[in-house]
C-alpha positions in Angstrom: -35.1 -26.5 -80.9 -34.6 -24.8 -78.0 -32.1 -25.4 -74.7 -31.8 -24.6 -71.0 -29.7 -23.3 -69.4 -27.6 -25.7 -66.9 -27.5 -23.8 -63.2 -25.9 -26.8 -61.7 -22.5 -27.5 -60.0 -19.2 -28.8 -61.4 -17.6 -31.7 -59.0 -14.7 -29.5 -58.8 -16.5 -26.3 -57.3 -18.3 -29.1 -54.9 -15.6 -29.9 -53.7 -14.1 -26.1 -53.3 -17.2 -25.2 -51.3 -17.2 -28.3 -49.3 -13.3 -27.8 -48.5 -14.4 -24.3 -47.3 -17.4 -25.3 -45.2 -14.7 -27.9 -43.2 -12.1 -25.3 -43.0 -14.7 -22.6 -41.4 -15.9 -25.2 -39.1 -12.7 -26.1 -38.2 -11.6 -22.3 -37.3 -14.8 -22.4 -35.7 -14.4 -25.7 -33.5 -10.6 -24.4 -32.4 -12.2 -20.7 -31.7 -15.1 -22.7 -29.7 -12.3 -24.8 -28.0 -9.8 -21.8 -27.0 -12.5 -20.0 -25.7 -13.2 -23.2 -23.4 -10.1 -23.3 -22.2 -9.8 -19.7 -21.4 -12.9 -19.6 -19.3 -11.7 -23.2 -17.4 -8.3 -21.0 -16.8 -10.5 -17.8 -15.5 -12.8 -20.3 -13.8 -9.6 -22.0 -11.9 -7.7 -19.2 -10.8 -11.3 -17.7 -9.3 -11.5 -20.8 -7.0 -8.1 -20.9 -5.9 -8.7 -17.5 -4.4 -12.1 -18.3 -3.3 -10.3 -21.3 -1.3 -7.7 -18.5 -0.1 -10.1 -16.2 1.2 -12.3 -18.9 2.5 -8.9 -20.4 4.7 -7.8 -17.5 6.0 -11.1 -14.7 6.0 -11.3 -11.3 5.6 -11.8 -8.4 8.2 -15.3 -6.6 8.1 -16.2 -3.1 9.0 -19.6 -3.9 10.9 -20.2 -0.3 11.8 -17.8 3.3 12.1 -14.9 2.3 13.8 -15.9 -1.1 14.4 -13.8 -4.3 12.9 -15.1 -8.0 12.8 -12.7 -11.0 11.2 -13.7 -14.4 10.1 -12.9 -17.0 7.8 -12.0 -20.9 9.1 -8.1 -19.3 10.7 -9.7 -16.6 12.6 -12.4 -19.4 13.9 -10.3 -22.3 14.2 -6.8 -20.7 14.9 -5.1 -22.9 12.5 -5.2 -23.5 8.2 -7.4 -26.3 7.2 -5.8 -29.4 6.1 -8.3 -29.8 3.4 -10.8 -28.3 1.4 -13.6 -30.8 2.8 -12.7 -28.6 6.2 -13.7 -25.7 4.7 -17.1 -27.0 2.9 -17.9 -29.4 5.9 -18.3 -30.1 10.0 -15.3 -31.3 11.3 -14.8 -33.9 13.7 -11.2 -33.7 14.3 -10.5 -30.2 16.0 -6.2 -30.3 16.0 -5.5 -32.7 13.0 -4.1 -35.2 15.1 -6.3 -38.4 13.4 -8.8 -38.5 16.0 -12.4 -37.6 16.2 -12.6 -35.3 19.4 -15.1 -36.1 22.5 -18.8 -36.0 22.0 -19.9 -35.9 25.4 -23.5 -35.6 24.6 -23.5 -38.3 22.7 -25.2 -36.6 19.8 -22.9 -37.8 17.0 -20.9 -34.7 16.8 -17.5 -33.6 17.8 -18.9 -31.2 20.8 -15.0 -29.6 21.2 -15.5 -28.4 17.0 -18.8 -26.8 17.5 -19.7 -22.7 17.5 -18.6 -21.7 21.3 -18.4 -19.3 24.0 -15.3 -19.6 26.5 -16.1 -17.5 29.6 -12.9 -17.0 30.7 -11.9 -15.3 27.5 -15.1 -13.8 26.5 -14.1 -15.3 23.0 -16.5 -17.5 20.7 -14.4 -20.4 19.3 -14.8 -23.8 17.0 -15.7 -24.6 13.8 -18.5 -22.1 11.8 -18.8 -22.6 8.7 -19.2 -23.7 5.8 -16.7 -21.5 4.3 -16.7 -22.3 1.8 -20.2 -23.5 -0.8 -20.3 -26.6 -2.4 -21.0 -26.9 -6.2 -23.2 -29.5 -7.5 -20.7 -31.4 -10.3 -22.1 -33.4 -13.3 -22.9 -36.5 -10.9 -25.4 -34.2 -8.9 -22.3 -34.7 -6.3 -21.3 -31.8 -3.9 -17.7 -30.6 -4.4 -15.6 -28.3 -5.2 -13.6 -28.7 -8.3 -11.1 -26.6 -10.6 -12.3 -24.8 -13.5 -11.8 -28.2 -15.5 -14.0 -30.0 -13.1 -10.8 -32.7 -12.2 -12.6 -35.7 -10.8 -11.4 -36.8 -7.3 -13.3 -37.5 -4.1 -13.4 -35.8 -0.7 -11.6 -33.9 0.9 -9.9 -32.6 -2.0 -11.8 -33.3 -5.1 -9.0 -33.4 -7.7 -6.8 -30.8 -6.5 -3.5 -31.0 -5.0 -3.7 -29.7 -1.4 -0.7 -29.3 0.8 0.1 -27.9 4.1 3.5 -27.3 5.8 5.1 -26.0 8.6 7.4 -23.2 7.2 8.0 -21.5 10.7 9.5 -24.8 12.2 7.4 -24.2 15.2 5.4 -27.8 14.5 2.0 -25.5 13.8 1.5 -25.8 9.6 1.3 -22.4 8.4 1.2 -22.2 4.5 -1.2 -24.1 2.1 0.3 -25.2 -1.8 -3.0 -25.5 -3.7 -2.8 -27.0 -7.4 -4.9 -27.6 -10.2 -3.9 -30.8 -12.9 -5.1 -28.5 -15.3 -6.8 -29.2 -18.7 -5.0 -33.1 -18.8 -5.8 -33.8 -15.2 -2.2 -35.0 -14.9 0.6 -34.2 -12.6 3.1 -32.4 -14.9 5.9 -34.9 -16.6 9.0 -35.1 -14.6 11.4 -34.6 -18.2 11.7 -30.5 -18.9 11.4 -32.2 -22.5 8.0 -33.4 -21.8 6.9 -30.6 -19.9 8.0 -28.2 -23.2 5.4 -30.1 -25.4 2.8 -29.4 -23.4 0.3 -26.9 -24.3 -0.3 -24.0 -21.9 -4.1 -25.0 -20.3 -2.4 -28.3 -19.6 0.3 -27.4 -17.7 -0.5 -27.9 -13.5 -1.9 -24.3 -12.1 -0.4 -22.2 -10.5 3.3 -23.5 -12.0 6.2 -24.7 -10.0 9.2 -21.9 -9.2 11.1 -23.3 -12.0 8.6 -25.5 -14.4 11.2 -25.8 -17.6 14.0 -27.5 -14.8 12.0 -29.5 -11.9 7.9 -29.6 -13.6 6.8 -31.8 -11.0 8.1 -29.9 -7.6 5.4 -27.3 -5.5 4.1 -24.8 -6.6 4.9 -21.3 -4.7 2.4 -21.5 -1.8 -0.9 -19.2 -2.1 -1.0 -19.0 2.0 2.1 -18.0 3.6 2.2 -17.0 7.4 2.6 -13.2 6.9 -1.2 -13.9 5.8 -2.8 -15.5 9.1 -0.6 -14.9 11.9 1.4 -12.7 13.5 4.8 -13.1 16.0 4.1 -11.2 19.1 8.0 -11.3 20.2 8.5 -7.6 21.1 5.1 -6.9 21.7 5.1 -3.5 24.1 3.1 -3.4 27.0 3.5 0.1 28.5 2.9 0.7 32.5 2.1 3.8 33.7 2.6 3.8 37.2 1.2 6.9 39.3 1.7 8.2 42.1 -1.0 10.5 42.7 -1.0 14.2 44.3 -3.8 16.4 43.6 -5.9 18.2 45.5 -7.0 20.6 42.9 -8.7 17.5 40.7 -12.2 17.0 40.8 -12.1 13.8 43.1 -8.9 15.5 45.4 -6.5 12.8 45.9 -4.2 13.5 49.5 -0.4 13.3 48.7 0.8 9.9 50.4 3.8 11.7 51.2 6.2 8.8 50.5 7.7 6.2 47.6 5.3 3.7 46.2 5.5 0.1 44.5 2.9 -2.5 42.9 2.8 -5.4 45.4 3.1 -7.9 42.6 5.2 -8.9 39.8 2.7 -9.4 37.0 2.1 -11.6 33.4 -0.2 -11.3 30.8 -2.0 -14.1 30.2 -3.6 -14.3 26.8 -6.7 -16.2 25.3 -6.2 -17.0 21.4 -7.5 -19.9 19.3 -5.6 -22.6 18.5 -7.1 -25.7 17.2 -10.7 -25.0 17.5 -10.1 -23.8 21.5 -8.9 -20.8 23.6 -5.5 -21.3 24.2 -5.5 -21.7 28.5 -3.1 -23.4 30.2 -3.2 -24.5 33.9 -1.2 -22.1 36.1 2.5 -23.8 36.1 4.0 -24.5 39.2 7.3 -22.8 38.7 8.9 -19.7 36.9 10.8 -22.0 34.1 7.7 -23.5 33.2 5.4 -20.4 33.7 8.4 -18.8 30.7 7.8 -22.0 28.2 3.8 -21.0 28.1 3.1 -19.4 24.7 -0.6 -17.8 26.7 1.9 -16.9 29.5 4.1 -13.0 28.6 7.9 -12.6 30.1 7.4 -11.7 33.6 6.4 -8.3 34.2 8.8 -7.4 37.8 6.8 -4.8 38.4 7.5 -4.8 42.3 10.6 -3.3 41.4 9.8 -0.2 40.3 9.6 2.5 42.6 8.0 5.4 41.8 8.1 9.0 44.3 5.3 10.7 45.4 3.7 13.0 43.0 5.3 11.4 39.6 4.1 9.3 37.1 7.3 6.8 36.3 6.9 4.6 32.7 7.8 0.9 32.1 7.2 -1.4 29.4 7.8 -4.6 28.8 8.0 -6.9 25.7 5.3 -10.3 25.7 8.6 -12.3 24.5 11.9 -11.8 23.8 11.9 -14.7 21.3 9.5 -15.6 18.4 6.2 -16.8 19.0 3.5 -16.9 16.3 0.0 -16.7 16.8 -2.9 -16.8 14.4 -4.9 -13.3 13.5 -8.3 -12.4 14.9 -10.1 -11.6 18.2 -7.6 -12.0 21.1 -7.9 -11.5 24.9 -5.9 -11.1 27.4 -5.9 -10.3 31.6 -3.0 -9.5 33.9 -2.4 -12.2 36.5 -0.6 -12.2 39.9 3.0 -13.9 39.1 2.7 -15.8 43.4 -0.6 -17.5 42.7 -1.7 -17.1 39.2 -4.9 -15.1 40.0 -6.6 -12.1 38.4 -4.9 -8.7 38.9 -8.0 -6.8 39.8 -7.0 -3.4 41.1 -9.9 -0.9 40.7 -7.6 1.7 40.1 -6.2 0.5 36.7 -7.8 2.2 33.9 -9.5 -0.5 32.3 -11.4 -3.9 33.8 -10.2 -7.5 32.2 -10.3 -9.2 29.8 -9.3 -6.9 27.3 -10.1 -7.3 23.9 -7.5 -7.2 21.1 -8.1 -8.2 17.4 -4.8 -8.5 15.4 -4.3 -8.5 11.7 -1.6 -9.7 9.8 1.1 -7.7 8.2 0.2 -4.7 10.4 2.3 -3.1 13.5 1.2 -4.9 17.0 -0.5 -2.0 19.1 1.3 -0.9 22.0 -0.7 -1.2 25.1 -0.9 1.2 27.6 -2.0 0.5 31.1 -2.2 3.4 33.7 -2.4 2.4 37.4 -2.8 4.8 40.1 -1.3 3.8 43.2 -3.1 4.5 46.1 
């Protein structure tokens, strides 16, 4: 008689190879999961700093020796208060929870849109978006963290926060958060907070997480980033008295002491809310020193300078701290009796000037030379 042979499988070593099957899967599922996380984590810490750039722009070198800013700060003069501001048309220019005038009667908030203010030569408003809207698994437009956090406009589950650091009542630095992997606000206990696992703990962390989990985190916009204080910023005369017939336009000696007729300001143009900073000349001196568009008076009348000699003054904008947000300024010289454009077609340059200032960076010294004649 003759047997087979039995090829088949013992319970036991069914059970082995099903044991190992689970465990790979499992190794697999956690490897799977981990790698998840990690790409959430990249994913969120990309779009914080897309919503940093966004806020406060970037500079752009246009062509040799030519520099162009934007971004919603160097636009709007101020940091969004959301990141619906940065993704879509605002109606509320300055934040103060009302819609601005729409004098055409066209639905939108006319003082927000894309402009040109004459007086500065500056373009001004809202021109974005700055930011581009995702479409999320509703087919909705946001613009959510790396874990896709639900929450609706305007922050779409992240924690947005801006301040006034400067304590000059203009916010100027933004605390941006993500909930993380648990899309919940850390745990108050330290002891709670320790048994979290490190995708679920808010993004970016709180100074001191392990004491205070639930405080702010360190800000990701800070003023040094959007704005600069002009207090000590030089503006350099150079008063001449001219003498010489040798040149190639002879000028005749006047033969006597000379002085500029006025006592001068600067006025400049920035943007501040979604407008050029321009304030109505005030009626007196005091009031004419509390304008932030409106330099330290300039007693230029004073100066006398002899014939044939080219005498220096300068002057600082502001002895005290004023802040002003980056970008394209402007600014004119204006008669400190009436207000009115200093015009003198023998300064070296015709108004307004043109300026753009970048954060962290040394304010240029201006130099005006003015031959008087």
């Amino acid at each position: 008689m003759r047997h087979s042979n039995y090829n088949g499988m013992t319970l036991l070593e069914l059970l082995i190879v099903v044991s190992i099957l689970s465990a790979t899967a499992l190794i697999a599922m956690t490897t799977v999961d981990s790698e998840h996380d990690a790409l959430n984590f990249s994913m969120t810490k990309q779009r914080i700093e897309n919503i940093k750039s966004a806020a406060i722009g970037h500079t752009l070198q246009t062509s040799p020796g030519v520099i162009a800013v934007d971004g919603f700060v160097a636009d709007m003069g101020r940091l969004p208060v959301s990141i619906e501001e940065l993704t879509s048309k605002i109606m509320d220019c300055d934040d103060d929870g009302t819609d601005e005038s729409d004098t055409d009667s066209n639905g939108i908030a006319d003082d927000c849109q894309w402009q040109y203010d004459s007086s500065s030569e500056l373009w001004h408003g809202w021109n974005g978006p700055y930011l581009s809207t995702l479409a999320d698994s509703n087919d909705e437009l946001s613009y959510r963290d790396g874990w896709h956090n639900r929450g609706g406009s305007p922050n779409y589950g992240w924690y947005f926060n801006t301040t006034d650091a400067n304590a000059d009542t203009k916010k100027d630095q933004l605390v941006l958060q993500s909930l993380a992997k648990d899309a919940l606000v850390n745990p108050a206990a330290p002891v709670d907070y320790a048994a979290l696992n490190y995708y679920e703990q808010d993004y970016p962390p709180t100074a001191s997480p392990t004491v205070t989990p639930t405080d702010e985190s360190e800000p990701i916009i800070i003023s040094a980033d959007h704005e600069l204080n002009i207090n000590a910023w030089k503006f350099v005369f150079h008063l001449i008295n001219p003498c010489d017939p040798d040149a190639m336009i002879p000028t005749t000696c006047t033969g006597s002491d000379l002085s500029p007729s006025d006592d001068l300001r600067v006025q400049l143009y920035y943007r501040q809310n979604g407008q050029i900073v321009d304030s109505s000349w005030p009626a007196t001196d005091i009031l004419r020193d509390a304008e932030d568009d409106l330099s330290e008076l300039f007693e230029l009348s004073t100066e006398v300078v002899a014939d044939n000699v080219e005498q220096i003054v300068s002057y600082d904008y502001t002895s005290s701290d004023l802040y002003v947000p980056w970008g394209n300024v402007s600014y004119v010289l204006v008669k400190e009796s009436d207000g009115s454009l200093l015009a003198d077609p023998k300064i070296n340059r015709s108004f307004p000037q043109h300026i753009i200032l970048l954060p962290r960076t040394n304010l240029p010294e201006i130099h005006i030379y003015w031959r008087l004649e």
